[in-house]
Biopython code that builds the backbone (N, CA, C, O; Angstrom):
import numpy as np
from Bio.PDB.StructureBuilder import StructureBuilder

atoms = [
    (1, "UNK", "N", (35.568, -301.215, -59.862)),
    (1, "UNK", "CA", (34.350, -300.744, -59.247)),
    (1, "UNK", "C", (34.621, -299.527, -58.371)),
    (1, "UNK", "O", (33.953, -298.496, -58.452)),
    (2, "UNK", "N", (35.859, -299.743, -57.348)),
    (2, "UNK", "CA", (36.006, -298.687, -56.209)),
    (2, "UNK", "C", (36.443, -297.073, -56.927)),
    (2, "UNK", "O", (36.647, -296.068, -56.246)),
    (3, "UNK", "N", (36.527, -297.139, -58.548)),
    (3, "UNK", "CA", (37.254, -296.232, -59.162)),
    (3, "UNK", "C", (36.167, -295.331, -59.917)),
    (3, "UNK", "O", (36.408, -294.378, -60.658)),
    (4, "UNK", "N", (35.186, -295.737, -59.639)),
    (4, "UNK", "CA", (33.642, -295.243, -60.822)),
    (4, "UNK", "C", (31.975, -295.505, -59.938)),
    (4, "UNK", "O", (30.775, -295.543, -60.210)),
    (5, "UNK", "N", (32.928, -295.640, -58.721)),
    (5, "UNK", "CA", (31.674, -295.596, -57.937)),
    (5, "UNK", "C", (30.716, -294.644, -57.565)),
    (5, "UNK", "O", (29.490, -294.671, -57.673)),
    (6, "UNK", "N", (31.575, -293.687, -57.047)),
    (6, "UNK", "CA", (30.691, -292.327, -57.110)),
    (6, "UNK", "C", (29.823, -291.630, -58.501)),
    (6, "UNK", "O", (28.852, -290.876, -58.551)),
    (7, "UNK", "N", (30.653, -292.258, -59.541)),
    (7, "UNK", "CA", (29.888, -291.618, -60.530)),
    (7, "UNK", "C", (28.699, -292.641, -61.094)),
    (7, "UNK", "O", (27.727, -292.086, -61.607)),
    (8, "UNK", "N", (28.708, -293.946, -61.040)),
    (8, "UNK", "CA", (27.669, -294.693, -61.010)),
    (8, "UNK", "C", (26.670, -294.664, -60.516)),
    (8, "UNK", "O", (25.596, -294.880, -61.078)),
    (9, "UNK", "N", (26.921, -294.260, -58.813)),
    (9, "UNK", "CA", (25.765, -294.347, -57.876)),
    (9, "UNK", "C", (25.566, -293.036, -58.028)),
    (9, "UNK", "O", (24.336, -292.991, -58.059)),
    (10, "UNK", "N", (25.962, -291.893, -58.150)),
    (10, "UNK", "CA", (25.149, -290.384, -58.431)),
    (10, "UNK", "C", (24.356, -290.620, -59.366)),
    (10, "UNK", "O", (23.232, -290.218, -59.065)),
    (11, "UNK", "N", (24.419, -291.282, -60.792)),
    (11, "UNK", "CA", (23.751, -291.178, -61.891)),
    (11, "UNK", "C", (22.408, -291.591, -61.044)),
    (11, "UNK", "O", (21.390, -290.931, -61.252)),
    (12, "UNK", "N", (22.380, -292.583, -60.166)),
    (12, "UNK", "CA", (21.378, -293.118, -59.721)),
    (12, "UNK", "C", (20.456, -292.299, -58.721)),
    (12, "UNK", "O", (19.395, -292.809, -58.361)),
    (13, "UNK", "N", (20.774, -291.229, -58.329)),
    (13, "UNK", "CA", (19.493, -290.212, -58.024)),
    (13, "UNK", "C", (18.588, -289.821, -58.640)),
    (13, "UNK", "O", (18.488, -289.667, -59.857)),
    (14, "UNK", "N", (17.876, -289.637, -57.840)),
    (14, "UNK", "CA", (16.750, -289.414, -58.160)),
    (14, "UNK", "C", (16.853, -287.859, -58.750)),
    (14, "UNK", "O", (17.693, -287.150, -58.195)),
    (15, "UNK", "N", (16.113, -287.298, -59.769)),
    (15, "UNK", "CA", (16.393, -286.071, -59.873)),
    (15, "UNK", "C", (15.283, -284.419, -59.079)),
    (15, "UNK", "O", (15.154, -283.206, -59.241)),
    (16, "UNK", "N", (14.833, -285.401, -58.346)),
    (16, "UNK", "CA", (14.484, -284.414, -57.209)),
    (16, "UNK", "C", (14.822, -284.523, -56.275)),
    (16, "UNK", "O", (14.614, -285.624, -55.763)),
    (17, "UNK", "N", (15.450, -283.622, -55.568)),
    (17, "UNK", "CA", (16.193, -284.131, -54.478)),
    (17, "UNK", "C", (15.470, -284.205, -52.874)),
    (17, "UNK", "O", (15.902, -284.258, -51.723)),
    (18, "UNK", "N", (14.342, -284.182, -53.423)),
    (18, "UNK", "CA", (13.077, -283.602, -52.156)),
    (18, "UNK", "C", (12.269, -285.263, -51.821)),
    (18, "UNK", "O", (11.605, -285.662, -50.864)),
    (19, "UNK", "N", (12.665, -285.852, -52.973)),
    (19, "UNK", "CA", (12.009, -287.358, -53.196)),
    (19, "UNK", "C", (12.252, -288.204, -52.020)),
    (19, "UNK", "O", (13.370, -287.926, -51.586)),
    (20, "UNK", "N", (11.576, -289.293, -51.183)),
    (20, "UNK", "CA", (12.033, -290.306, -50.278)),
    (20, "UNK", "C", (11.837, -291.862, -51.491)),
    (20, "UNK", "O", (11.048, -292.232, -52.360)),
    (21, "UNK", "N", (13.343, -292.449, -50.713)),
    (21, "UNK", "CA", (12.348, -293.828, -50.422)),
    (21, "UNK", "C", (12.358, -294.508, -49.413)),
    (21, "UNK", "O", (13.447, -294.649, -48.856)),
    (22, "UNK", "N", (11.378, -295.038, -48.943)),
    (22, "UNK", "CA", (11.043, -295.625, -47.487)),
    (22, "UNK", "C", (10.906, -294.280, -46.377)),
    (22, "UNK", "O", (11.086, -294.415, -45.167)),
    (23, "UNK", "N", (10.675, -293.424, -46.811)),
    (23, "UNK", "CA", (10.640, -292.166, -45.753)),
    (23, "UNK", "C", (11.962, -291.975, -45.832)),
    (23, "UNK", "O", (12.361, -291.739, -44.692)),
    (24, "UNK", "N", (12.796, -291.958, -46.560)),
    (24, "UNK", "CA", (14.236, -291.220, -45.789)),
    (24, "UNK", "C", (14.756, -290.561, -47.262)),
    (24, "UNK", "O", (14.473, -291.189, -48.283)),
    (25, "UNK", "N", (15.487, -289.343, -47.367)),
    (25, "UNK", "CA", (15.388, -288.705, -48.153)),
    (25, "UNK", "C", (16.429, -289.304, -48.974)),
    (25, "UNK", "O", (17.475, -289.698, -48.458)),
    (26, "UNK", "N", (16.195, -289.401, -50.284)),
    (26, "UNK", "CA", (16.717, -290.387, -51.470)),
    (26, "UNK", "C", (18.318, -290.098, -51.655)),
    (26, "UNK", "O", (19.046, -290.973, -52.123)),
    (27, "UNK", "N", (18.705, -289.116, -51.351)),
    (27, "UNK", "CA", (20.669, -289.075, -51.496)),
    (27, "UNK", "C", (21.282, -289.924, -50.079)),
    (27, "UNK", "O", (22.304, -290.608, -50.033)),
    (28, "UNK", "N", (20.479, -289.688, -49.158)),
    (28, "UNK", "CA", (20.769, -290.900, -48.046)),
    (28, "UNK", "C", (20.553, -292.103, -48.234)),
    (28, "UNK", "O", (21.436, -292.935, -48.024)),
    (29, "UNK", "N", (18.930, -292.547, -48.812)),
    (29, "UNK", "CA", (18.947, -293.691, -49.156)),
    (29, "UNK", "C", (20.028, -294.529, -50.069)),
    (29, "UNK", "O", (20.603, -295.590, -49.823)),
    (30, "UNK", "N", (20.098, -293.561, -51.348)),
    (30, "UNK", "CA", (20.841, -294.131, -52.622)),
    (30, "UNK", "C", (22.485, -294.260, -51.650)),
    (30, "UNK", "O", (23.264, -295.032, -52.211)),
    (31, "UNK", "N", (22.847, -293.850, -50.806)),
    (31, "UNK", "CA", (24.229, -293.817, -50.060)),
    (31, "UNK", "C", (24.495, -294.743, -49.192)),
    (31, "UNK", "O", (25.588, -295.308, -49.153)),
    (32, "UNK", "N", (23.413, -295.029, -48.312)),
    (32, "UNK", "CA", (23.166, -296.241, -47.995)),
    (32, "UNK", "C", (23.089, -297.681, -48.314)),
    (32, "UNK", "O", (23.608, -298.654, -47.767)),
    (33, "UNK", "N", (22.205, -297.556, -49.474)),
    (33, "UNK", "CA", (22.211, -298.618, -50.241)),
    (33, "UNK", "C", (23.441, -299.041, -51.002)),
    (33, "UNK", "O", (23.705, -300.229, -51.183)),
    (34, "UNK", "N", (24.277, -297.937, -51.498)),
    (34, "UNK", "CA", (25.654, -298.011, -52.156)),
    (34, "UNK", "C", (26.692, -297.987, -51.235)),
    (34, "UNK", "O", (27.835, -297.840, -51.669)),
    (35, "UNK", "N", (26.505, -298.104, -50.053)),
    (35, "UNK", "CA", (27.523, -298.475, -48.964)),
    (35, "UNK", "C", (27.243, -299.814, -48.968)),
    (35, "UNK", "O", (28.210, -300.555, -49.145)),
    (36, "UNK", "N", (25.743, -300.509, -48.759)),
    (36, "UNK", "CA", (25.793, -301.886, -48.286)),
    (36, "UNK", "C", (26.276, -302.969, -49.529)),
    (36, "UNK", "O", (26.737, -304.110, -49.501)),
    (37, "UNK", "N", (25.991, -302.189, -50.431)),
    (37, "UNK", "CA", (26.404, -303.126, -52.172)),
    (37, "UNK", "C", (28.093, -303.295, -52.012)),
    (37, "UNK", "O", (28.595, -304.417, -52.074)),
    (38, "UNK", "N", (28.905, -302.104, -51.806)),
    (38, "UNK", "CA", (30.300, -301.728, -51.873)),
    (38, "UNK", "C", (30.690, -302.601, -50.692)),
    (38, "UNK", "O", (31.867, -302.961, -50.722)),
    (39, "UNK", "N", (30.216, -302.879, -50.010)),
    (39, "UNK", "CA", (30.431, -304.082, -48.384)),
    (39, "UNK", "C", (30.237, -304.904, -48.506)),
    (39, "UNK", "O", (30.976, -305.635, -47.846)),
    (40, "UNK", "N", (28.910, -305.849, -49.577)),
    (40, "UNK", "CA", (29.057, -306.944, -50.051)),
    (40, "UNK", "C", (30.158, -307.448, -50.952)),
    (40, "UNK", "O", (30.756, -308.524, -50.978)),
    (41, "UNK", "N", (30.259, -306.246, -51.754)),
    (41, "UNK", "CA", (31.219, -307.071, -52.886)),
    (41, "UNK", "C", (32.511, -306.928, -52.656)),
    (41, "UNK", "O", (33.281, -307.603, -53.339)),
    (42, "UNK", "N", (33.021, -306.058, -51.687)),
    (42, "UNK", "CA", (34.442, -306.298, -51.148)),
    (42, "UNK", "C", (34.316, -307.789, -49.943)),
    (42, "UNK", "O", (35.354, -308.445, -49.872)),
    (43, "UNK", "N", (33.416, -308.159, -49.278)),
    (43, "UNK", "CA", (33.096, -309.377, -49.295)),
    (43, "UNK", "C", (33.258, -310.619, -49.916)),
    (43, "UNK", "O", (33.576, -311.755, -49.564)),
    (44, "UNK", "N", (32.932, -310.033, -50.981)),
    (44, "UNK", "CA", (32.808, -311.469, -52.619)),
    (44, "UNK", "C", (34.147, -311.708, -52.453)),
    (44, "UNK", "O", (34.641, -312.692, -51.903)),
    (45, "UNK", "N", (34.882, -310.514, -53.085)),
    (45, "UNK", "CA", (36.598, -310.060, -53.208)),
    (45, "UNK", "C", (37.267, -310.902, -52.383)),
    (45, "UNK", "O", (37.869, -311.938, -52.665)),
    (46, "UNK", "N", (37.079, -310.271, -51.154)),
    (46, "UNK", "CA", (38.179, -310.932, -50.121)),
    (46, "UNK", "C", (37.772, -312.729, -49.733)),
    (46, "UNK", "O", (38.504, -313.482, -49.090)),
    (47, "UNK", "N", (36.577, -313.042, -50.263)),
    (47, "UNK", "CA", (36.351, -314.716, -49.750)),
    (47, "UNK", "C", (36.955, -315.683, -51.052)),
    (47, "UNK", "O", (37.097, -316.904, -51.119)),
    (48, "UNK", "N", (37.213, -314.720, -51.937)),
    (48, "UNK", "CA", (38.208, -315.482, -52.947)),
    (48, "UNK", "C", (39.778, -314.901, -53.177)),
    (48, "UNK", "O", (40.606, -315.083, -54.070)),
    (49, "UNK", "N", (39.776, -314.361, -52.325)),
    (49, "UNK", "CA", (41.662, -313.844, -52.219)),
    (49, "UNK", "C", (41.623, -312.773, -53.360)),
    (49, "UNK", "O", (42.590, -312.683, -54.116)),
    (50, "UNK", "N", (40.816, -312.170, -53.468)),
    (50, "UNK", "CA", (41.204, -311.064, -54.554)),
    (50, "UNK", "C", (41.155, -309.626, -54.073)),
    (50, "UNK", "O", (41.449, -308.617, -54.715)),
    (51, "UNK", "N", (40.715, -309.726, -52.790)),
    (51, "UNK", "CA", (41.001, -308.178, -52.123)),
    (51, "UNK", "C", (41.442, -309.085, -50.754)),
    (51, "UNK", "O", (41.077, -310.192, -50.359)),
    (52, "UNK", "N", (42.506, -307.979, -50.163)),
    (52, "UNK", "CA", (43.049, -308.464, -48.337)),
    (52, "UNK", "C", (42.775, -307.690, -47.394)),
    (52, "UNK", "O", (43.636, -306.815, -47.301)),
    (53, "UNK", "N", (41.932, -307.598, -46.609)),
    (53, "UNK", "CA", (42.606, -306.965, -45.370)),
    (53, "UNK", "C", (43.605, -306.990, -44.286)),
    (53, "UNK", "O", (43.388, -307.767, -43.356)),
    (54, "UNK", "N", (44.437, -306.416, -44.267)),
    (54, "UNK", "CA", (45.266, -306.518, -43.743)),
    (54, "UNK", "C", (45.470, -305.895, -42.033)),
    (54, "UNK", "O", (46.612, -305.814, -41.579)),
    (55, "UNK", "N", (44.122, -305.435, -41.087)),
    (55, "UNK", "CA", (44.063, -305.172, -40.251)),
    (55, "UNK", "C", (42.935, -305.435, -39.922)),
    (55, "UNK", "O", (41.962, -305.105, -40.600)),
    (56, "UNK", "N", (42.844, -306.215, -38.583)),
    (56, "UNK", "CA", (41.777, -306.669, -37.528)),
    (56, "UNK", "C", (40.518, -306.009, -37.394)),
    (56, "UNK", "O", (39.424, -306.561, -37.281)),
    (57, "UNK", "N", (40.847, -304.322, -37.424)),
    (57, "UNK", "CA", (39.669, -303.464, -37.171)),
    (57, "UNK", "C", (39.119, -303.157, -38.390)),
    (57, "UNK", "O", (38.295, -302.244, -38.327)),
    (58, "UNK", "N", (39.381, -303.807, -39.908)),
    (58, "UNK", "CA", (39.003, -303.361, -41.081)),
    (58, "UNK", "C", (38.870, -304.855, -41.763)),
    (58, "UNK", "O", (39.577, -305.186, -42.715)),
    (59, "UNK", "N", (38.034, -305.585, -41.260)),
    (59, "UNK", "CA", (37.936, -306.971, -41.634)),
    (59, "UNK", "C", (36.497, -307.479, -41.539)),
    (59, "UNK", "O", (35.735, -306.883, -40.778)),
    (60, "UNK", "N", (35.955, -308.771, -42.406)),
    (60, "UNK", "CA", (34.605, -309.235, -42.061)),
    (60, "UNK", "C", (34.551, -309.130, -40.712)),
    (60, "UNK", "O", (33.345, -309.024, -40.485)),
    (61, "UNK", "N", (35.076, -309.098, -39.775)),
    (61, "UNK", "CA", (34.471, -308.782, -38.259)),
    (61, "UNK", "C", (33.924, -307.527, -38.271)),
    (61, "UNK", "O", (32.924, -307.273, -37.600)),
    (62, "UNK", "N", (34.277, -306.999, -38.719)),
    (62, "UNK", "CA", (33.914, -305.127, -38.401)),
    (62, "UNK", "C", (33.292, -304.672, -39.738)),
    (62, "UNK", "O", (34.010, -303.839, -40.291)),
    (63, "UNK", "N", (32.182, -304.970, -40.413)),
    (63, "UNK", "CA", (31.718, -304.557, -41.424)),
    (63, "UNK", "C", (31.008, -303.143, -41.412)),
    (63, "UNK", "O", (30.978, -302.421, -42.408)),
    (64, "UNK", "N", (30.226, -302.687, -39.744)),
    (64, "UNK", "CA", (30.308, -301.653, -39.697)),
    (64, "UNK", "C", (31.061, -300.136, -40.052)),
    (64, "UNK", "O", (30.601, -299.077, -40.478)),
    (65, "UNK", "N", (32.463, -300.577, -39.655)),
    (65, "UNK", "CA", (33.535, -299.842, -40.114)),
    (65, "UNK", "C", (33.468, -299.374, -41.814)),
    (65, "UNK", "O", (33.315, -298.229, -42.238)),
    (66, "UNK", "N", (33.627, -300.589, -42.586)),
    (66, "UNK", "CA", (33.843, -300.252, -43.496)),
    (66, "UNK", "C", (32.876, -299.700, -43.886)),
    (66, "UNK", "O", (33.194, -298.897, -44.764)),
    (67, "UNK", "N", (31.098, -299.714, -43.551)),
    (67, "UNK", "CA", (29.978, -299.649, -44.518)),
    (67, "UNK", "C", (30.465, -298.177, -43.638)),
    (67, "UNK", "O", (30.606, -297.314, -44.505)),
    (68, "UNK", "N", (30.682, -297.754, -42.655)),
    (68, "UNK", "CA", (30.604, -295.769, -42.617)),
    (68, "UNK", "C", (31.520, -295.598, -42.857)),
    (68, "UNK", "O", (31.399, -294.820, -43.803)),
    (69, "UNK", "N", (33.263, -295.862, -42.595)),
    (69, "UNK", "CA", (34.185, -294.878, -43.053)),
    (69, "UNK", "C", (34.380, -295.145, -44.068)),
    (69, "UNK", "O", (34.912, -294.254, -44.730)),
    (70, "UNK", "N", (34.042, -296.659, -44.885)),
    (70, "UNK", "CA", (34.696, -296.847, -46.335)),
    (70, "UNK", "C", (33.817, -296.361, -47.371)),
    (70, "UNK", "O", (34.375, -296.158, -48.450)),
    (71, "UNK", "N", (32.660, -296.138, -47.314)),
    (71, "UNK", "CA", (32.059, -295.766, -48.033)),
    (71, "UNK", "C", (30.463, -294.908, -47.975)),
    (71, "UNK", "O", (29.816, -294.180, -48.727)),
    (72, "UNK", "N", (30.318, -295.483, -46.641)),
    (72, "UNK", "CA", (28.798, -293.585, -46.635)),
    (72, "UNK", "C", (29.188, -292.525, -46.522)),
    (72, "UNK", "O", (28.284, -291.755, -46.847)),
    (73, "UNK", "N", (30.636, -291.664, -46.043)),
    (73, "UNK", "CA", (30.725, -290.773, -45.805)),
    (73, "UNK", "C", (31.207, -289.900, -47.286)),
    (73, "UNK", "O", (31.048, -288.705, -47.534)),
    (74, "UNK", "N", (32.097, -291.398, -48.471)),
    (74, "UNK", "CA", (32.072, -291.223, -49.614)),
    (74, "UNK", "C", (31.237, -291.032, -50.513)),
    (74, "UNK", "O", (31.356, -290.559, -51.643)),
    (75, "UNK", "N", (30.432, -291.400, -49.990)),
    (75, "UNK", "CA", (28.614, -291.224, -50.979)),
    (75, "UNK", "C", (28.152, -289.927, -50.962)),
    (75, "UNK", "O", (27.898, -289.167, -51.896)),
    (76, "UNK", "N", (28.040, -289.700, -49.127)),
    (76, "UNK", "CA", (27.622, -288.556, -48.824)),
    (76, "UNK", "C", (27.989, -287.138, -49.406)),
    (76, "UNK", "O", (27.226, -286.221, -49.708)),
    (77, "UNK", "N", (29.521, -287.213, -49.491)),
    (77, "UNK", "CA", (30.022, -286.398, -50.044)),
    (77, "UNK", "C", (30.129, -286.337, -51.606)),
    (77, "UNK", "O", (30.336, -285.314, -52.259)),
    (78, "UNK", "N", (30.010, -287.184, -51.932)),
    (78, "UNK", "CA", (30.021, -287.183, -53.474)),
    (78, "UNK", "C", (28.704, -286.725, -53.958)),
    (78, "UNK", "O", (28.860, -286.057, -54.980)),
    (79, "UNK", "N", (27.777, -286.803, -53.698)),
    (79, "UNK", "CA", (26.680, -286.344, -53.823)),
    (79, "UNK", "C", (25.878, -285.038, -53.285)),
    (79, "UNK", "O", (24.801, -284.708, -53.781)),
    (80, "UNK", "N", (26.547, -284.266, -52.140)),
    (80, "UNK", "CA", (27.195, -282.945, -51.491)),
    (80, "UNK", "C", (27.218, -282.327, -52.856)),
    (80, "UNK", "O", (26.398, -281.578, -53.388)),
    (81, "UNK", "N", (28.246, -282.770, -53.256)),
    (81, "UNK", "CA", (29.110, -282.149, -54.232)),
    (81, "UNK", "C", (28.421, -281.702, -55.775)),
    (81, "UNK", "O", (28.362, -280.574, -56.265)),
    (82, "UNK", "N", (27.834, -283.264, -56.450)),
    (82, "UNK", "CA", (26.912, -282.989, -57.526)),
    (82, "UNK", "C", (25.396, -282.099, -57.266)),
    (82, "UNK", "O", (24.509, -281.932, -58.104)),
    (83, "UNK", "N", (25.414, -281.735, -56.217)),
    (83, "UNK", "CA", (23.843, -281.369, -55.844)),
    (83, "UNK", "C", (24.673, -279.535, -55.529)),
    (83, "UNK", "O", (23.834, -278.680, -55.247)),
    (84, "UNK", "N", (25.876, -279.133, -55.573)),
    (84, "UNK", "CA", (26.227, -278.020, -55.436)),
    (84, "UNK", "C", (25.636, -277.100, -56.873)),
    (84, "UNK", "O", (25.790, -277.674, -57.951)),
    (85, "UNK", "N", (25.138, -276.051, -56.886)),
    (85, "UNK", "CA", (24.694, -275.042, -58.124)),
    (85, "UNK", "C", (25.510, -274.818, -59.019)),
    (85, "UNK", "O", (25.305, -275.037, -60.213)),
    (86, "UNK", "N", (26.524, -274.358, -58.538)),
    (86, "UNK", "CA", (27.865, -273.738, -59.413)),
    (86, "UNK", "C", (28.934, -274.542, -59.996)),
    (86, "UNK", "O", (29.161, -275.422, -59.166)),
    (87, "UNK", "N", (29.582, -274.666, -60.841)),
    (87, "UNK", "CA", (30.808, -275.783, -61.327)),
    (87, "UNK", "C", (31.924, -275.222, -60.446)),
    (87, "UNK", "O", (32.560, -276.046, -59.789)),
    (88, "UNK", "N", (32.346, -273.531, -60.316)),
    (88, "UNK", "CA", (32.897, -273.138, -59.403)),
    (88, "UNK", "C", (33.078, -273.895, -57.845)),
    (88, "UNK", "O", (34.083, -274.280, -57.249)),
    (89, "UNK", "N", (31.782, -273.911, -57.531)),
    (89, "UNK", "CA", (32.195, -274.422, -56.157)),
    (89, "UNK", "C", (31.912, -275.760, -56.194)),
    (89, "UNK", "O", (31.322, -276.171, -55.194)),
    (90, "UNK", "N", (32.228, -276.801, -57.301)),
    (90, "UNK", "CA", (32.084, -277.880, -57.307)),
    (90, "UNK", "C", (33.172, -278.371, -57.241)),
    (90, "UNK", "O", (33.454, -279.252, -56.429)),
    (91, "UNK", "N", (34.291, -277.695, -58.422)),
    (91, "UNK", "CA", (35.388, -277.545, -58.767)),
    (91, "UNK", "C", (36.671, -277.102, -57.070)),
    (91, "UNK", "O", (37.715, -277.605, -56.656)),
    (92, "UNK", "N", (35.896, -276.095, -56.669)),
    (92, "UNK", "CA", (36.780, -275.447, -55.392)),
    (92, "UNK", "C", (36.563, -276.765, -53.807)),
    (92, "UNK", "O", (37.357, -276.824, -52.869)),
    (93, "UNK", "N", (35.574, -277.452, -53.929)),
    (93, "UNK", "CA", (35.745, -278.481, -53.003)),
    (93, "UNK", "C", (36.585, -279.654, -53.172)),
    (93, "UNK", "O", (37.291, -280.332, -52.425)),
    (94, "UNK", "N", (36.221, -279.671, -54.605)),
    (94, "UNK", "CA", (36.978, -280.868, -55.155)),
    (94, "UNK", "C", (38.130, -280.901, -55.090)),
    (94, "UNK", "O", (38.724, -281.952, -54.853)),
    (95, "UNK", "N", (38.902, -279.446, -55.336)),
    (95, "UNK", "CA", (40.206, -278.828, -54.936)),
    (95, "UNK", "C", (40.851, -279.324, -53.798)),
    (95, "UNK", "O", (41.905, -279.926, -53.592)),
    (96, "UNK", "N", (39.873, -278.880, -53.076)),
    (96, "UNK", "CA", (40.532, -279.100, -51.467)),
    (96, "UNK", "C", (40.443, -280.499, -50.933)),
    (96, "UNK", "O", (40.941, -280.843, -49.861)),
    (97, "UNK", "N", (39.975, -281.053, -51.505)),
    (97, "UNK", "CA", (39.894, -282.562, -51.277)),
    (97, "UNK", "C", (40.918, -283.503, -51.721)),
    (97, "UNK", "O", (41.241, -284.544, -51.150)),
    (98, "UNK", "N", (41.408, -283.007, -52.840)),
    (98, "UNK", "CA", (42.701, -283.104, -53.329)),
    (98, "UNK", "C", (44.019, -282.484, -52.750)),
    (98, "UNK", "O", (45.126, -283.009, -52.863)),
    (99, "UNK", "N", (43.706, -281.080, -51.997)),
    (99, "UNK", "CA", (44.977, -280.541, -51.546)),
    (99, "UNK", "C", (45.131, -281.659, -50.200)),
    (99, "UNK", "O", (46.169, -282.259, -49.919)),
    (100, "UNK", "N", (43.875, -281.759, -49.493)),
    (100, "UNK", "CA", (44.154, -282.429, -48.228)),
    (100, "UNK", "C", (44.902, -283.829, -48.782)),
    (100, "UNK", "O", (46.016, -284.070, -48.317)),
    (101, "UNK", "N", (44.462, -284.535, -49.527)),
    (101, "UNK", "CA", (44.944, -285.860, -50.317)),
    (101, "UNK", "C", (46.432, -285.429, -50.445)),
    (101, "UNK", "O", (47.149, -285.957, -49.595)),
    (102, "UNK", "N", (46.983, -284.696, -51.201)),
    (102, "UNK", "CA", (48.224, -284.662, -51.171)),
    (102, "UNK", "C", (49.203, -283.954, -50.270)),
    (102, "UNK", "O", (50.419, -284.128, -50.359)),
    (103, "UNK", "N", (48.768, -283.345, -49.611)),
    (103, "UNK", "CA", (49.309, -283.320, -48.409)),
    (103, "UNK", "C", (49.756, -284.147, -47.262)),
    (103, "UNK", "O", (50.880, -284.290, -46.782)),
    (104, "UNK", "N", (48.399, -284.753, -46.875)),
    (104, "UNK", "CA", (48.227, -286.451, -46.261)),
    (104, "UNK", "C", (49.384, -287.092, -47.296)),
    (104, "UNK", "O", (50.431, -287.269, -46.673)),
    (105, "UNK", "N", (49.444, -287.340, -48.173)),
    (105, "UNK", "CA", (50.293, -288.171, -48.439)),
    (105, "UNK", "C", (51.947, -287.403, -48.464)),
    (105, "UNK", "O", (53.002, -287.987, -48.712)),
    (106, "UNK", "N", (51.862, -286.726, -48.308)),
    (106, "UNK", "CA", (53.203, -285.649, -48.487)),
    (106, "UNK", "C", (53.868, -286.105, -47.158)),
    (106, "UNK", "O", (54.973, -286.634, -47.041)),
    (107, "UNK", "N", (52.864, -285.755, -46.052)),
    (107, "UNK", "CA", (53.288, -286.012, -44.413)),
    (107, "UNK", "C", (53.520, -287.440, -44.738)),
    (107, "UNK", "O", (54.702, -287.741, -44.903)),
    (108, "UNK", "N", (52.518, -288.510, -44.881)),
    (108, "UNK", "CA", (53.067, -290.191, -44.305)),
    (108, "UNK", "C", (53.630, -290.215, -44.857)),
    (108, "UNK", "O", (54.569, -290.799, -44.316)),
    (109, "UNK", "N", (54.045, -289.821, -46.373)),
    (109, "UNK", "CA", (55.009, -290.895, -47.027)),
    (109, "UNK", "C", (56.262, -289.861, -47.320)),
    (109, "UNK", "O", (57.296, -290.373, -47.747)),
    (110, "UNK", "N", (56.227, -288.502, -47.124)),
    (110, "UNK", "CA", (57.440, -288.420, -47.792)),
    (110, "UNK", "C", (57.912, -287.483, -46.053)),
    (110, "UNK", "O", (58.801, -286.651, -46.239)),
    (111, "UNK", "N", (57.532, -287.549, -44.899)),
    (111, "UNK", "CA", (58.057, -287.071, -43.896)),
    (111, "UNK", "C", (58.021, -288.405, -42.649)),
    (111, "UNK", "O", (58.811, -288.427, -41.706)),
    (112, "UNK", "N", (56.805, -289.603, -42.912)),
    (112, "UNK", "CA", (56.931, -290.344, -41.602)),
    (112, "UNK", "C", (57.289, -291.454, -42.168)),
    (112, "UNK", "O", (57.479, -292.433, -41.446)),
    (113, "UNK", "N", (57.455, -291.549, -43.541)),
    (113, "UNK", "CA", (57.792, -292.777, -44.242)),
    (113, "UNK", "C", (57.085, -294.022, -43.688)),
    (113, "UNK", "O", (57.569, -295.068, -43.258)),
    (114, "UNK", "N", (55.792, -293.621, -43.817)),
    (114, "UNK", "CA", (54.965, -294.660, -43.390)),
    (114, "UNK", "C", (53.991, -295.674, -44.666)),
    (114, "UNK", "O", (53.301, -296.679, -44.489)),
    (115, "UNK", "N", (54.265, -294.999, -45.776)),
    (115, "UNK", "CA", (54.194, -295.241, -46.911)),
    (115, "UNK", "C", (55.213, -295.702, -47.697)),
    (115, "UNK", "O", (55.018, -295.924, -48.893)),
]
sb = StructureBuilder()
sb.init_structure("model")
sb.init_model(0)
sb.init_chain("A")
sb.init_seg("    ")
for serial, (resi, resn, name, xyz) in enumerate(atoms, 1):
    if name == "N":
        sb.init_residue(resn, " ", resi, " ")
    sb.init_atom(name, np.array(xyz, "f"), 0.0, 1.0, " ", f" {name:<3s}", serial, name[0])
structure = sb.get_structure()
């Protein structure tokens, strides 16, 4: 699921992007709503031992946490992204999202060996 999410829940816009539902403009809504789904079912996961958390501040206590850093800010941006004009600059964010990714991992794991 966590691997095809963004492209699942984009399909699911609306294709005007001017559209509400409930008054709030539909790439927020649809992000929202696909944060609280992605929080239930890592829920499901972890009450049958099939996903762990392994830290206090990232656990059914703190579901807040996960519904904004684990996944609205992923929505948000993923959908940023498909709503960009150009493949160019769809392509050039996507870039950098990746350079930061491997970098981040360059530093923890191959300089603080925290990985």
């Amino acid at each position: 699921m966590f691997a095809v999410a963004g492209l699942v829940w984009t399909k699911m816009l609306h294709p005007d992007k001017n559209f509400k539902y409930l008054g709030l403009p539909n790439r927020w809504a649809v992000a929202i709503f696909g944060s609280l789904f992605c929080v239930f079912v890592e829920y499901l996961l972890n009450s049958v031992n099939a996903l762990t958390w392994d830290y206090a501040w990232w656990s059914s206590g703190m579901p807040l946490l996960i519904f904004i850093f684990g996944y609205l800010w992923f929505f948000v941006f993923a959908f940023w992204v498909y709503d960009m004009p150009t493949m160019k600059q769809k392509l050039q964010t996507v870039g950098a999202i990746w350079a930061v990714d491997i970098l981040s991992l360059a530093f923890f794991a191959g300089f603080l060996k925290w990985i």
